[in-house]
C-alpha positions as CSV (number, residue, x, y, z in Angstrom):
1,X,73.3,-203.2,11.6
2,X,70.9,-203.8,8.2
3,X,71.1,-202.6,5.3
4,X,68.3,-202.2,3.4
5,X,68.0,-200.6,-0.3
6,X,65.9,-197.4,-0.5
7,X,63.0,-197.4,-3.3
8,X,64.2,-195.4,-6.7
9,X,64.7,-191.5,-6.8
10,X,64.8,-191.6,-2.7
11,X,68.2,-190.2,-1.9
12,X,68.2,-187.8,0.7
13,X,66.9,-187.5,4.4
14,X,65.0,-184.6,5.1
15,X,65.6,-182.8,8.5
16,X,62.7,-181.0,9.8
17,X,64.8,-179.0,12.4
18,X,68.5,-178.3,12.5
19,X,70.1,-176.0,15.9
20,X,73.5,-175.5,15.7
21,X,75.4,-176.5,19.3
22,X,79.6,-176.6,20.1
23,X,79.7,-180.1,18.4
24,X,78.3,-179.4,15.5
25,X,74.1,-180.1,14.0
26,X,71.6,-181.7,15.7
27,X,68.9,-182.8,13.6
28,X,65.9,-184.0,14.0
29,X,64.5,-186.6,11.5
30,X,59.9,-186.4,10.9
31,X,58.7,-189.5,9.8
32,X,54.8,-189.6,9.3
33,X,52.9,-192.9,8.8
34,X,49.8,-194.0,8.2
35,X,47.9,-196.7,10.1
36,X,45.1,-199.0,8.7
37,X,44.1,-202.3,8.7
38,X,45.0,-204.9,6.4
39,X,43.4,-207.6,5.3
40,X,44.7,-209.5,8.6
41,X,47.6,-207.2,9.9
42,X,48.0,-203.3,11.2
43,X,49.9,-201.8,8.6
44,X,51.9,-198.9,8.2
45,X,52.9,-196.5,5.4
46,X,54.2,-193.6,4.0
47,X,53.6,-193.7,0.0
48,X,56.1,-190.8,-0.5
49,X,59.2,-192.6,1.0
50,X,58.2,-195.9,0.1
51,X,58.0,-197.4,3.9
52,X,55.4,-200.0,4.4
53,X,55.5,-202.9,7.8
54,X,52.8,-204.7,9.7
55,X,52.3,-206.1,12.3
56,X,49.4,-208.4,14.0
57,X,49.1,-206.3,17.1
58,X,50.1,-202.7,18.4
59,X,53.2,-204.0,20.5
60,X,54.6,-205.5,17.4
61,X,53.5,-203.0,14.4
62,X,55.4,-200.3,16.7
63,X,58.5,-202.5,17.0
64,X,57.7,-203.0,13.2
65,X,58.0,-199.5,12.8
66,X,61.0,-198.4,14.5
67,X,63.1,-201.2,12.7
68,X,61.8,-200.4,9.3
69,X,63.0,-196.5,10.1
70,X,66.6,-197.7,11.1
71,X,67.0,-199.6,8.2
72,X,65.7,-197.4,5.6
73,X,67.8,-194.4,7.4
74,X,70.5,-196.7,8.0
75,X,70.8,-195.3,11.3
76,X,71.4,-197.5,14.8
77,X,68.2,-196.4,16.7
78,X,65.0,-194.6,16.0
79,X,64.8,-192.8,19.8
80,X,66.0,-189.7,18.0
81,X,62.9,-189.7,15.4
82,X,59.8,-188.0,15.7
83,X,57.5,-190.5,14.6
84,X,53.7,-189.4,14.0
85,X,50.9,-192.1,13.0
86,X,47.9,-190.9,11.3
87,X,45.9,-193.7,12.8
88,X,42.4,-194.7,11.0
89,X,39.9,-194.3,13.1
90,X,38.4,-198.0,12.3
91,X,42.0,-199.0,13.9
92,X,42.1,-197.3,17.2
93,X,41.6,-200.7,19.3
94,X,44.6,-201.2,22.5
95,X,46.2,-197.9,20.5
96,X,47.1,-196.1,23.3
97,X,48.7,-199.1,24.9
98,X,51.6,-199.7,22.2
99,X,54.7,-197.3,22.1
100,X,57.5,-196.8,20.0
């Protein structure tokens, strides 16, 4: 697994749900990016925890994406985040194609 270092004054994860269960909390972790166009790659952000990635199509900006969440959570998989794009609409082209 990476390890990657988390931007200044970013120290904590913030759950939007928590249900308690026999083996203890499940949480589920919100991330929200936004998705433009770069000069010559789809990028995504999100300013307030200092994520940015690219990518030159769909297929590998959402690949892009989920690897850039593991690593700044330090967590094995993103399957259990709820990852919502705030896609510009100038970007929308093969959109619905690509998954994360």
């Amino acid at each position: 697994m990476k390890k990657c270092d988390r931007p200044p004054g970013i120290d904590e994860i913030t759950y939007i749900s928590e249900k308690s269960n026999p083996s203890g909390v499940d949480k589920t972790l919100e991330v929200k990016l936004r998705v433009f166009r770069g000069k010559k790659m789809l990028c995504a952000s999100n300013e307030e925890l200092g994520i940015f990635t690219q990518g030159r199509s769909w297929n590998s900006l959402m690949k892009n994406i989920r690897e850039v969440i593991e690593c700044y959570f330090d967590i094995p998989s993103a399957d259990a985040v709820r990852i919502t794009l705030d896609i510009d609409p100038a970007v929308t082209g093969n959109a619905e194609t690509a998954s994360c």
